[in-house]
N, CA, C and O atoms as a Tinker XYZ file with bonds, in Angstrom:
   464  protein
     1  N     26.998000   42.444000  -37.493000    73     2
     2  CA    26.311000   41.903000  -36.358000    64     1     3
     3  C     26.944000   40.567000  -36.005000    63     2     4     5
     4  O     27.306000   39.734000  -36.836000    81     3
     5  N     27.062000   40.419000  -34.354000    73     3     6
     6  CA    28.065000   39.125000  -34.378000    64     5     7
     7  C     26.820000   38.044000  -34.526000    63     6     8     9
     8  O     25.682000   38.384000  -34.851000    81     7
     9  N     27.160000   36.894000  -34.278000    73     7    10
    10  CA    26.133000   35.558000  -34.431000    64     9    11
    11  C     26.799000   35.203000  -33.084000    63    10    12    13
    12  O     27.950000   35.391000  -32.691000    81    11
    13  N     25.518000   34.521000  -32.381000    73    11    14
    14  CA    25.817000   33.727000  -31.122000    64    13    15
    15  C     26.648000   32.318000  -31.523000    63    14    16    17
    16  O     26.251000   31.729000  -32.529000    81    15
    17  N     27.314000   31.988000  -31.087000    73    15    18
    18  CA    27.923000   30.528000  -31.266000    64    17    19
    19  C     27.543000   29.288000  -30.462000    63    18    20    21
    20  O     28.151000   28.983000  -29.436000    81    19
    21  N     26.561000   28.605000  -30.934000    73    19    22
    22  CA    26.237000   27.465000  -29.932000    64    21    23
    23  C     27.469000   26.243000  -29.821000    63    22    24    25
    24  O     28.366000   25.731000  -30.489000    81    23
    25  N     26.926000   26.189000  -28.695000    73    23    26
    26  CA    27.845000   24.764000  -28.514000    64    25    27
    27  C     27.098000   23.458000  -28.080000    63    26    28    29
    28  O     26.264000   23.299000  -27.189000    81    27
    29  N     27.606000   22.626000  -28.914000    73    27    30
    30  CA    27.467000   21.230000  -28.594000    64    29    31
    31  C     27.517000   20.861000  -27.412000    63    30    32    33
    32  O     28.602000   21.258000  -26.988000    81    31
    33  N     26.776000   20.132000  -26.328000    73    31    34
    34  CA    27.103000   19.246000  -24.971000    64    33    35
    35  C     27.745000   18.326000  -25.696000    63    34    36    37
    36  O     27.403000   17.810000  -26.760000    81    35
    37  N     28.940000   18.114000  -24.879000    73    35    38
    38  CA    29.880000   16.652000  -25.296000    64    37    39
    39  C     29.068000   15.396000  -24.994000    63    38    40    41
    40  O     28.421000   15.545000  -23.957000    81    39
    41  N     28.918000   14.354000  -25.499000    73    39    42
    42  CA    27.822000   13.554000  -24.983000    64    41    43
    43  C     28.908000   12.512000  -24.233000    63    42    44    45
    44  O     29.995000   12.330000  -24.781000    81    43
    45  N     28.657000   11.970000  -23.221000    73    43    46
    46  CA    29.719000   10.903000  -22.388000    64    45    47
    47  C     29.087000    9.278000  -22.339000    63    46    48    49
    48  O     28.503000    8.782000  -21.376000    81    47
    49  N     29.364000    8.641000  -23.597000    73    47    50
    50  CA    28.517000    7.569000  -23.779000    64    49    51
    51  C     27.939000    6.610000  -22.452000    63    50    52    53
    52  O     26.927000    5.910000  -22.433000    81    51
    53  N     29.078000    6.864000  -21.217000    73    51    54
    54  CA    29.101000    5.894000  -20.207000    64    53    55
    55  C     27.883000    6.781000  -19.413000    63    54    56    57
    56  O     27.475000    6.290000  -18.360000    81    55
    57  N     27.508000    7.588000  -19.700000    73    55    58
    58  CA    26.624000    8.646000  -18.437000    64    57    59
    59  C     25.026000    7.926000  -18.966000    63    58    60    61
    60  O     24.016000    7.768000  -18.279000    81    59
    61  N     25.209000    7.648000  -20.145000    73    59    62
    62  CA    23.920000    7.412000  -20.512000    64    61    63
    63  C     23.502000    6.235000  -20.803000    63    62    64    65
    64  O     22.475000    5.966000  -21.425000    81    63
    65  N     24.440000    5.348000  -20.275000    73    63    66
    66  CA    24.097000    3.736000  -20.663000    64    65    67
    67  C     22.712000    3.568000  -19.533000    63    66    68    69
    68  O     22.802000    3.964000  -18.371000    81    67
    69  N     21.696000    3.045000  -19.983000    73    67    70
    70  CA    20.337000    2.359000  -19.001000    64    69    71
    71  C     21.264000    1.577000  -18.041000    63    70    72    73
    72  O     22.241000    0.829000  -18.063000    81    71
    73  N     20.382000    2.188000  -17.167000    73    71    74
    74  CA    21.203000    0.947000  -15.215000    64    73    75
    75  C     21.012000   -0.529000  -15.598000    63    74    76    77
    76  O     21.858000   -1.374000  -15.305000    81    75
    77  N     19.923000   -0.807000  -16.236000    73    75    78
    78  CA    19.846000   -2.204000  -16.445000    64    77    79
    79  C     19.006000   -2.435000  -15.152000    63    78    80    81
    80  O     18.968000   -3.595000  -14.741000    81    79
    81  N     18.302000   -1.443000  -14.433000    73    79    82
    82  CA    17.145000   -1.910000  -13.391000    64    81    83
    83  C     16.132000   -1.288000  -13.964000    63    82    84    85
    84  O     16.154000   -0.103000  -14.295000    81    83
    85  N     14.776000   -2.396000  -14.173000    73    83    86
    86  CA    13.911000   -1.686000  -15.056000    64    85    87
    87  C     13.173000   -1.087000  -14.015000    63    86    88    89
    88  O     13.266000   -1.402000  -12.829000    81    87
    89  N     12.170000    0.101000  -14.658000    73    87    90
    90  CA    11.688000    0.930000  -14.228000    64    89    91
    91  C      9.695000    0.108000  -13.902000    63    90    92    93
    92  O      9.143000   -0.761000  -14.579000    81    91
    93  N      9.200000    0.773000  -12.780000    73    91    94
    94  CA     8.220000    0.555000  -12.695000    64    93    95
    95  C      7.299000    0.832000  -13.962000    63    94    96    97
    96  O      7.451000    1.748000  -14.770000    81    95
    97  N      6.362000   -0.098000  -13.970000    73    95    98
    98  CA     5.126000    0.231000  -15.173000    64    97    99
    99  C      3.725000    1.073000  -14.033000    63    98   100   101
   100  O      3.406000    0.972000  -12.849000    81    99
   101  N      3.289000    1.785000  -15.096000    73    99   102
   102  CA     2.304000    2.466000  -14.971000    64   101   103
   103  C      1.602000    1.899000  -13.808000    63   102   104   105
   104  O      1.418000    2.620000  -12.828000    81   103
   105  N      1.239000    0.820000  -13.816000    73   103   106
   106  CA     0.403000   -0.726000  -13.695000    64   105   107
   107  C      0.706000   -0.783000  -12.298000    63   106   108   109
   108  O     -0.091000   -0.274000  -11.510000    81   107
   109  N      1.663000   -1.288000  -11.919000    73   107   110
   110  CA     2.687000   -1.507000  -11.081000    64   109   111
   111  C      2.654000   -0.765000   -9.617000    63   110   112   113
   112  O      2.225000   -1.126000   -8.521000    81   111
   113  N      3.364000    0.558000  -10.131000    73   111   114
   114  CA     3.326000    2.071000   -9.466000    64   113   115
   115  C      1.958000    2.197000   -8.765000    63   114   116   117
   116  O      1.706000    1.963000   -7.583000    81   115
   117  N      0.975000    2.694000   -9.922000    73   115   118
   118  CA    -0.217000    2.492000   -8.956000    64   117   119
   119  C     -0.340000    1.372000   -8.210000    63   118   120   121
   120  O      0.124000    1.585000   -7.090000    81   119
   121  N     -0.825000    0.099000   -8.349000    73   119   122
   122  CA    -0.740000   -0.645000   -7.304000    64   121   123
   123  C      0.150000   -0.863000   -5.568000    63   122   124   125
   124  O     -0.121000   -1.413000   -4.501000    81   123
   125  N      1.450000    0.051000   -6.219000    73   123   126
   126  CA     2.236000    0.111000   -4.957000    64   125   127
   127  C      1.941000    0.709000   -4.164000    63   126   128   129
   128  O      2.151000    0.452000   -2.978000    81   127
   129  N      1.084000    2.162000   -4.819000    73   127   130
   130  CA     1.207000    3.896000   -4.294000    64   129   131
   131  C     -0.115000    3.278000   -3.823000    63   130   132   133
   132  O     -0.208000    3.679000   -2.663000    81   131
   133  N     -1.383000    2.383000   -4.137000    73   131   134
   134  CA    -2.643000    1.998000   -3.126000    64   133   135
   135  C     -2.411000    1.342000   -1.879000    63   134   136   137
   136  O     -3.277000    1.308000   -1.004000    81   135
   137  N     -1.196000    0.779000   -1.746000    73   135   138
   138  CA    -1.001000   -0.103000   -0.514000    64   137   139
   139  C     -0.202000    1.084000    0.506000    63   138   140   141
   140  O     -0.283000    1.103000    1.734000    81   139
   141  N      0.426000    1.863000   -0.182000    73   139   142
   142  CA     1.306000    2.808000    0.684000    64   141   143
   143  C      0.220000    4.263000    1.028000    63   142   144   145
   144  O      0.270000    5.125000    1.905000    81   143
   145  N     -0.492000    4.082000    0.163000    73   143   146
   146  CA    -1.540000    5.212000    0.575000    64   145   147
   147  C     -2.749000    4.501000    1.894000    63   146   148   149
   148  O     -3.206000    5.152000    2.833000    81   147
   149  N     -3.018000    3.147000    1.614000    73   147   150
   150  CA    -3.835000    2.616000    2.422000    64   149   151
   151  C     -3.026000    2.052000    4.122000    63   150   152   153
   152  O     -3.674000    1.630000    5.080000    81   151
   153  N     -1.428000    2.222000    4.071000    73   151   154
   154  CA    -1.045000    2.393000    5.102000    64   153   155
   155  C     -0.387000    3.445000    5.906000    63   154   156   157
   156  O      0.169000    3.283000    6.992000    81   155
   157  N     -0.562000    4.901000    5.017000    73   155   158
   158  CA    -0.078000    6.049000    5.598000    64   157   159
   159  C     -1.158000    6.387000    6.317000    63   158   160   161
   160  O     -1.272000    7.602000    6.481000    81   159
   161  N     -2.151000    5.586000    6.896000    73   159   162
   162  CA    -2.985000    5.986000    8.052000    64   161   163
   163  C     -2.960000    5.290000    9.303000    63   162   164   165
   164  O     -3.328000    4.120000    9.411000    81   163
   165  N     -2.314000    6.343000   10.735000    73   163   166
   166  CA    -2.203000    5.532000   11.827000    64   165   167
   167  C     -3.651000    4.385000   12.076000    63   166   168   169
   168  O     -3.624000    3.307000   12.669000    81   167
   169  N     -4.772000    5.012000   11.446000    73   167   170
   170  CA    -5.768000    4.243000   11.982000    64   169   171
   171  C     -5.764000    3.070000   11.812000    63   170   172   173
   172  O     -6.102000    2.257000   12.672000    81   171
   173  N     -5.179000    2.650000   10.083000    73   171   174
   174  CA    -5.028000    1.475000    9.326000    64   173   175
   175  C     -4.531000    0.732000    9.878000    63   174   176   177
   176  O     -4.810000   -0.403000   10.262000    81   175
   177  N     -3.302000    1.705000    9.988000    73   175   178
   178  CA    -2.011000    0.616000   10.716000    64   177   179
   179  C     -2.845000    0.178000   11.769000    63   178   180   181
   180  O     -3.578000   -0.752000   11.434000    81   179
   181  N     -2.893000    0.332000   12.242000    73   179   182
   182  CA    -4.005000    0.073000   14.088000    64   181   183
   183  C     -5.219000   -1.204000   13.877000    63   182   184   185
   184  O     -5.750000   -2.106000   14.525000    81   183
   185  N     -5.237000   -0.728000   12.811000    73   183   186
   186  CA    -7.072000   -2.056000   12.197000    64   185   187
   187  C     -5.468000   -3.563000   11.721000    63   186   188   189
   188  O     -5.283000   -4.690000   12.181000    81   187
   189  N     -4.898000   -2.962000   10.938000    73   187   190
   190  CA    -3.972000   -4.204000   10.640000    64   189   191
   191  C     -3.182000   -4.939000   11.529000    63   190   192   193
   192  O     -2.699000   -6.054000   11.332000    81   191
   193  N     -3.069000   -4.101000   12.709000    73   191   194
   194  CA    -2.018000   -4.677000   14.230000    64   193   195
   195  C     -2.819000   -5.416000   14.474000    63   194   196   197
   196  O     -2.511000   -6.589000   14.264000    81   195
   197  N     -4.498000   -5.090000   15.137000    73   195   198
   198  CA    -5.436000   -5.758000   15.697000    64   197   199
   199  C     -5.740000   -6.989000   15.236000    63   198   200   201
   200  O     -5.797000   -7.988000   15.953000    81   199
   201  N     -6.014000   -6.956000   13.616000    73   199   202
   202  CA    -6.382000   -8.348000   12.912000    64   201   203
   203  C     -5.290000   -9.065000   13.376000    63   202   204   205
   204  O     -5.538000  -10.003000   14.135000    81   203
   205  N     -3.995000   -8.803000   13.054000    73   203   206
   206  CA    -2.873000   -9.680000   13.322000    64   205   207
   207  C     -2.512000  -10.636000   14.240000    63   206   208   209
   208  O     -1.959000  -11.736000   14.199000    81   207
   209  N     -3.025000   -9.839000   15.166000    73   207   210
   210  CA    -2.898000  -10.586000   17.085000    64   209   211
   211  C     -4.242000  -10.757000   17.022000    63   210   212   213
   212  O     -4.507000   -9.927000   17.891000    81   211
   213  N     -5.189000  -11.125000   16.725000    73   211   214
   214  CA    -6.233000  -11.758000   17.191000    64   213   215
   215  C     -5.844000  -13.109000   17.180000    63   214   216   217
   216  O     -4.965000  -13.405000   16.372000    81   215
   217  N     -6.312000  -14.011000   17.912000    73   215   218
   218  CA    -5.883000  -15.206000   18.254000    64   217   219
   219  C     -6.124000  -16.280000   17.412000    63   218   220   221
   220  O     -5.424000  -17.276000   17.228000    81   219
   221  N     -7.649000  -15.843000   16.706000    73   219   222
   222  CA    -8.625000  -16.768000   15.789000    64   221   223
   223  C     -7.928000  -16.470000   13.969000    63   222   224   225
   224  O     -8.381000  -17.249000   13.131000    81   223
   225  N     -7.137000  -15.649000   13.577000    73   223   226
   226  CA    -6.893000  -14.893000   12.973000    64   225   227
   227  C     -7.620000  -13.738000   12.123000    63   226   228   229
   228  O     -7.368000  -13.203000   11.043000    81   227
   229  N     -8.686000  -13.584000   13.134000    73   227   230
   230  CA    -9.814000  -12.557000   12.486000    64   229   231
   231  C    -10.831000  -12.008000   13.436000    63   230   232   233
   232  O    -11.353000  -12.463000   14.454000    81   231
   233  N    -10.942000  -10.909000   12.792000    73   231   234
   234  CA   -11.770000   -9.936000   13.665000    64   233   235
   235  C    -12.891000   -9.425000   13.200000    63   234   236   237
   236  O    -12.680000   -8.569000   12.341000    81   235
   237  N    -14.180000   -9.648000   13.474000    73   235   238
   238  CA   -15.200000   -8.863000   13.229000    64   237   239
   239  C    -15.528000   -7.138000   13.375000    63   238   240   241
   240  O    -15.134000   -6.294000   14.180000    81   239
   241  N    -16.262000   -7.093000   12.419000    73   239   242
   242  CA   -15.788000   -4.797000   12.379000    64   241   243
   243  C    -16.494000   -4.815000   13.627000    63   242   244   245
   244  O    -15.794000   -4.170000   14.407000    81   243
   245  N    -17.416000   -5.181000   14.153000    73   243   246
   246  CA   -18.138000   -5.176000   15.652000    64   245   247
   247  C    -16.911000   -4.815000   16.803000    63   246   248   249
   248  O    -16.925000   -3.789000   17.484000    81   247
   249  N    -15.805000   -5.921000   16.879000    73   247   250
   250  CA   -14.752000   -5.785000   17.803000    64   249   251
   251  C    -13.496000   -4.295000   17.460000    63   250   252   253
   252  O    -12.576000   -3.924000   18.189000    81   251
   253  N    -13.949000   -3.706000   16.052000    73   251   254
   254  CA   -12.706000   -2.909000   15.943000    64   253   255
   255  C    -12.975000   -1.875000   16.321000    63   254   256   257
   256  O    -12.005000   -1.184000   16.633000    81   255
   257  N    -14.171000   -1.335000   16.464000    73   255   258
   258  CA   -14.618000    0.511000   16.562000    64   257   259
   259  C    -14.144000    0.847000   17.786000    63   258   260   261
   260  O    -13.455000    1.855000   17.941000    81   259
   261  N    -14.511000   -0.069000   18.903000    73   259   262
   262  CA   -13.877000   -0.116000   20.276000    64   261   263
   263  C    -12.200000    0.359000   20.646000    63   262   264   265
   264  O    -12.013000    1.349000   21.353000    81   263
   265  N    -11.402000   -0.188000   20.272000    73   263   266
   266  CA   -10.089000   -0.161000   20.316000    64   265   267
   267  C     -9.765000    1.110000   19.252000    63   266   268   269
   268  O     -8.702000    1.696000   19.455000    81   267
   269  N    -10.366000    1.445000   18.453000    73   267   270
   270  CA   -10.224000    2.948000   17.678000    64   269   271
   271  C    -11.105000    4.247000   18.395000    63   270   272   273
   272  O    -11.194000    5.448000   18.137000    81   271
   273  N    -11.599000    3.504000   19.252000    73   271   274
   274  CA   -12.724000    5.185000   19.403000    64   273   275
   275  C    -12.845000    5.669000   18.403000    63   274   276   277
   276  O    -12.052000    6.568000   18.123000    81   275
   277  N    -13.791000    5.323000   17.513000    73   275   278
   278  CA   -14.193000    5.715000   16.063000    64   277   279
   279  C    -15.757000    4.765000   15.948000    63   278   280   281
   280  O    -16.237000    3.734000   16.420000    81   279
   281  N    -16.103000    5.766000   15.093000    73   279   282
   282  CA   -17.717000    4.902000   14.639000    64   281   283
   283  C    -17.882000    4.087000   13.598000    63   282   284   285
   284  O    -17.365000    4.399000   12.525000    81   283
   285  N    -18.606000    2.933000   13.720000    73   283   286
   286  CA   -18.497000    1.826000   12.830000    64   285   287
   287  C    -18.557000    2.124000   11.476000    63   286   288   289
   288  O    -18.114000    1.384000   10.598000    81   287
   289  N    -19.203000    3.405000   11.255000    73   287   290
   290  CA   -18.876000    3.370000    9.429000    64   289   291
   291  C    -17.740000    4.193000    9.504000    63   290   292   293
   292  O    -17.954000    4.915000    8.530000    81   291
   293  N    -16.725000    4.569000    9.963000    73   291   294
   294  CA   -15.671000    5.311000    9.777000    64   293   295
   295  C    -14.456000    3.914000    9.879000    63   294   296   297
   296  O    -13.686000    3.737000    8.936000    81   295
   297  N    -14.429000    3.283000   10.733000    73   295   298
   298  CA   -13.905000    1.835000   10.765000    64   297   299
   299  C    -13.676000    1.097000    9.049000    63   298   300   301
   300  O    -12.691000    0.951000    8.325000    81   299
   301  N    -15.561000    0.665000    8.877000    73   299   302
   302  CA   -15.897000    0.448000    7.823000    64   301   303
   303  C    -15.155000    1.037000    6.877000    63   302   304   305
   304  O    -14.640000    0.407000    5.953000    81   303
   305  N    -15.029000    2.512000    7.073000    73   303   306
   306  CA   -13.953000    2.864000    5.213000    64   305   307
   307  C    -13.158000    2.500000    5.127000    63   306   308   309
   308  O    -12.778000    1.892000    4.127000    81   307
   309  N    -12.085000    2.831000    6.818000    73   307   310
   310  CA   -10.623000    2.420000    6.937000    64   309   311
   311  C    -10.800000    0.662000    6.201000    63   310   312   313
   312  O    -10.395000    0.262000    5.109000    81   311
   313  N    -11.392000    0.066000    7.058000    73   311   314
   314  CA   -11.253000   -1.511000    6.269000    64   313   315
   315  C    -11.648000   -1.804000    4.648000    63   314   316   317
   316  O    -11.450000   -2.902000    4.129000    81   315
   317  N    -12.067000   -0.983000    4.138000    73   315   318
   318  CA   -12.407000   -1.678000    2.752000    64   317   319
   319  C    -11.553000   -0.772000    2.106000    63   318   320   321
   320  O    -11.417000   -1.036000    0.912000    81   319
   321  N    -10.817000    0.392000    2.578000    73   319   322
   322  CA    -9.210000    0.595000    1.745000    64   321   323
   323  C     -8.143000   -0.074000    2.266000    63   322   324   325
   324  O     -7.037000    0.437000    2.092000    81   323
   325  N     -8.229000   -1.207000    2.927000    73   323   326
   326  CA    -6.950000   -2.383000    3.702000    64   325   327
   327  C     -7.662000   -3.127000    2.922000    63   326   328   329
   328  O     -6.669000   -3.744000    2.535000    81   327
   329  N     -8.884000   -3.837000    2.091000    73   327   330
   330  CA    -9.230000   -4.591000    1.240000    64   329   331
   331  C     -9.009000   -4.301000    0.027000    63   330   332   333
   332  O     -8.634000   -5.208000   -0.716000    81   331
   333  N     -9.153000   -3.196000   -0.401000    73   331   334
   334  CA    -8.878000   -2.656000   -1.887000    64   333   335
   335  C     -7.613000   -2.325000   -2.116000    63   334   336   337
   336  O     -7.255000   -2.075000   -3.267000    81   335
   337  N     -6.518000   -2.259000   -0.792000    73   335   338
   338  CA    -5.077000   -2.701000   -1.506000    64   337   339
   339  C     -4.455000   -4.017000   -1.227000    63   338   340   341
   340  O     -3.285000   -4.399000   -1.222000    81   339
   341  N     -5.352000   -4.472000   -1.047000    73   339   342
   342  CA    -4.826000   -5.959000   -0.880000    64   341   343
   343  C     -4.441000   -6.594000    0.063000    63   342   344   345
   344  O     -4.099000   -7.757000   -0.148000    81   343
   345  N     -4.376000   -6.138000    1.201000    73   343   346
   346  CA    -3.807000   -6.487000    2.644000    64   345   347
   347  C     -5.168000   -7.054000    3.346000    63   346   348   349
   348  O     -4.783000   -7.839000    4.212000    81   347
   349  N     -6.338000   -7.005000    3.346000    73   347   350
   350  CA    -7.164000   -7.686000    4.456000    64   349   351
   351  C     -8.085000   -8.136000    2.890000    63   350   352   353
   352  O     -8.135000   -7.692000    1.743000    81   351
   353  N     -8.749000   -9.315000    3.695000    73   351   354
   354  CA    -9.882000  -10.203000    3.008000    64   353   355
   355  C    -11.282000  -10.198000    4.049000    63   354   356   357
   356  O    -11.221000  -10.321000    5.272000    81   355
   357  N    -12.393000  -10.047000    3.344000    73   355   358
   358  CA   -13.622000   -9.593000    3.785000    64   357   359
   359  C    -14.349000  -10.906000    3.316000    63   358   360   361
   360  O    -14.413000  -11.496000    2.237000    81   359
   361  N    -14.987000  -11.171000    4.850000    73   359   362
   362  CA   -16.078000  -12.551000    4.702000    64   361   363
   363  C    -17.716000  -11.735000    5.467000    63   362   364   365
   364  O    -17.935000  -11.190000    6.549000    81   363
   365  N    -18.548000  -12.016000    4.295000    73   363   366
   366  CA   -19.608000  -11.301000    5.178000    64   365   367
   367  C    -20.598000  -12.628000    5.841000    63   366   368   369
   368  O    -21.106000  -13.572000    5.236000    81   367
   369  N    -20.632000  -12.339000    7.072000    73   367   370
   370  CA   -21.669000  -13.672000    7.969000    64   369   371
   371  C    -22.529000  -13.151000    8.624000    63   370   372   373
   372  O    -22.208000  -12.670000    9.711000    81   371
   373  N    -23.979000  -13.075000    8.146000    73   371   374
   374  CA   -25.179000  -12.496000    8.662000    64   373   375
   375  C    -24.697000  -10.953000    8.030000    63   374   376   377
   376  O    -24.326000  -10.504000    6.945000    81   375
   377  N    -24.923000  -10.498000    9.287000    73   375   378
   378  CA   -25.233000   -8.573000    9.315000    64   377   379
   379  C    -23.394000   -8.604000   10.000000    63   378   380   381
   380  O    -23.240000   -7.537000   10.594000    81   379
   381  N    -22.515000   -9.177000   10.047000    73   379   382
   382  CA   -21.065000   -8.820000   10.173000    64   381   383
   383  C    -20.478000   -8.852000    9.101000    63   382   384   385
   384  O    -20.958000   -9.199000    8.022000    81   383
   385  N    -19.246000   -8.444000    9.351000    73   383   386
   386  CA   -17.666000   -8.683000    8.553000    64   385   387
   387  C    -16.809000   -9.236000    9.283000    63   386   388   389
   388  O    -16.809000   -9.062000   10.502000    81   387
   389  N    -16.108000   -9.847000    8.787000    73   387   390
   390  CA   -14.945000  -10.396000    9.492000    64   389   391
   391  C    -14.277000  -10.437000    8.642000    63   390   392   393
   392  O    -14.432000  -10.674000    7.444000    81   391
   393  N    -13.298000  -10.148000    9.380000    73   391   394
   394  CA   -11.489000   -9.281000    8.545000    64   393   395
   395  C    -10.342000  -10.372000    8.691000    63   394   396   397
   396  O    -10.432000  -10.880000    9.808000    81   395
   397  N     -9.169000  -10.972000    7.865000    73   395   398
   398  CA    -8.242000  -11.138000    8.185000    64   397   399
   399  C     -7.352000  -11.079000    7.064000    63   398   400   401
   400  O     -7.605000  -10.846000    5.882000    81   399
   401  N     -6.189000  -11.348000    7.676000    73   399   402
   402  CA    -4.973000  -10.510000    6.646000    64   401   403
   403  C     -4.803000  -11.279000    5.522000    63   402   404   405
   404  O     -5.142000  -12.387000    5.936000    81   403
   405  N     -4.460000  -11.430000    4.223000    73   403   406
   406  CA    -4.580000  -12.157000    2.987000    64   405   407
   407  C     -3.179000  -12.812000    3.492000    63   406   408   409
   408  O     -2.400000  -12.246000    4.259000    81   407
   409  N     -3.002000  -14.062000    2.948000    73   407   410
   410  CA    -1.491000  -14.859000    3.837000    64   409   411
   411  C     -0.981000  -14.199000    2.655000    63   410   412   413
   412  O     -1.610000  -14.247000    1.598000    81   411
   413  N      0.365000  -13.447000    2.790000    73   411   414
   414  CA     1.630000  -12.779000    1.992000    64   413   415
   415  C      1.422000  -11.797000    2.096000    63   414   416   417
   416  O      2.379000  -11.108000    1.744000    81   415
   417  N      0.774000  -11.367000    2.355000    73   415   418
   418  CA     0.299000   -9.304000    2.174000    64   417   419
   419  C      0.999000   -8.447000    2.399000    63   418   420   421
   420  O      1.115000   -7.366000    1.822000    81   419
   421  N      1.885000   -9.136000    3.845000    73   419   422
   422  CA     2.539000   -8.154000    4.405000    64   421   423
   423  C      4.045000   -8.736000    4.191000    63   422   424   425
   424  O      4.868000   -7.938000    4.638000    81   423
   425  N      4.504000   -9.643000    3.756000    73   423   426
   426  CA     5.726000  -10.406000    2.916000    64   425   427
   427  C      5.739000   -8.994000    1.799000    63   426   428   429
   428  O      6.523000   -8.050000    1.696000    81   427
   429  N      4.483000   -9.365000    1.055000    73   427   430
   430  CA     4.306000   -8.684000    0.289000    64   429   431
   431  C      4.814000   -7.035000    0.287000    63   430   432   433
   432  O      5.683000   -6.386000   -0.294000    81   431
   433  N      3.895000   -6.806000    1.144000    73   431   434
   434  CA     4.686000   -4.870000    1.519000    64   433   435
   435  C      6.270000   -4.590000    1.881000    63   434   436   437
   436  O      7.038000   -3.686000    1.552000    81   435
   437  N      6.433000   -5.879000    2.781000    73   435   438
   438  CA     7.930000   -5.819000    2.851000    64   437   439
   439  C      8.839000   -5.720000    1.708000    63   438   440   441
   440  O      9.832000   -5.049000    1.428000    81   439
   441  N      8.089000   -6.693000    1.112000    73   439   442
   442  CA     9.295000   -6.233000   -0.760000    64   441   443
   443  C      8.890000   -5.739000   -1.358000    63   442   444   445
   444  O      9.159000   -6.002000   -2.530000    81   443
   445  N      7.976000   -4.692000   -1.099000    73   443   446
   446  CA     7.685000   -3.591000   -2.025000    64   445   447
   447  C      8.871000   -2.681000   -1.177000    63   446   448   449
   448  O      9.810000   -2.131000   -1.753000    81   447
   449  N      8.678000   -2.639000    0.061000    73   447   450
   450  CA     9.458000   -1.439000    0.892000    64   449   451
   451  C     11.616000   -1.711000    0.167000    63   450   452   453
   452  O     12.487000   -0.871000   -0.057000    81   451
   453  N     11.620000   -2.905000    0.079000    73   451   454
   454  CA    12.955000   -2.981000    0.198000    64   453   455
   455  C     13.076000   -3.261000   -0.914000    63   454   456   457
   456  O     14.157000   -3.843000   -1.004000    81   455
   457  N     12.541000   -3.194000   -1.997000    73   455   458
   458  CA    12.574000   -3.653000   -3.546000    64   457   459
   459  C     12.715000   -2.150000   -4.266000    63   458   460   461
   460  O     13.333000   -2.069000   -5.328000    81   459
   461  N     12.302000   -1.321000   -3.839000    73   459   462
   462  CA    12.331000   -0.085000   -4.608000    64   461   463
   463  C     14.154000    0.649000   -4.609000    63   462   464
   464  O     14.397000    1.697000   -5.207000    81   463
C-alpha cells in the first residue's frame, strides 16, 4: 500500500514579519463601528448638517422634526444614537432638548475615516 507523502509549506520568513501597524482592540473597533453605524443613516446625517449651521450652535428637537418630516419621537431616537456615539451633546431645559455637536467630533470621525 503506497503512503501519501506530505509536504512541508516552505515558510518565507519575510511574508510573515508583523507590518508593524497595530491592529485595532476589541475596545476601539466597537467604538468606531458606533459612530459609523450612527452615521450610515441619511436621517442622522441630516440632524448633524442642521445642528451644524444653526447659527446659535444648537438646536432644539422642537426645530428638527420639521426639516425631517418625521415625528418627534422618531427624531428623538435618531438624536440619542448621534449622542451615544459621541458626536452630539444633550442639554435638557424645561420639557426641551437642545442638541449641539461635541467640539472635535467630527475632527474626530475624520481620523477615524483616514486613519484606518
Amino acid at each position: 500500500m503506497d503512503s501519501l507523502q506530505t509536504l512541508e509549506p516552505g515558510v518565507d520568513p519575510s511574508c510573515c514579519v508583523p507590518s508593524g501597524t497595530p491592529a485595532l482592540s476589541t475596545e476601539e473597533a466597537q467604538r468606531k463601528a458606533l459612530v459609523f453605524k450612527a452615521l450610515a443613516d441619511p436621517n442622522r446625517l441630516r440632524l448633524l448638517s442642521i445642528v451644524r449651521a444653526a447659527e446659535t450652535g444648537e438646536s432644539c428637537v422642537c426645530d428638527l422634526t420639521e426639516p425631517l418630516d418625521l415625528g418627534q419621537p422618531t427624531v428623538s431616537h435618531h438624536l440619542k444614537i448621534l449622542v451615544e456615539a459621541g458626536l452630539l451633546h444633550r442639554e435638557k431645559r424645561g420639557t426641551w432638548a437642545y442638541y449641539s455637536i461635541i467640539p472635535g467630533a467630527l475632527e474626530d470621525v475624520a481620523a477615524i475615516i483616514f486613519g484606518l
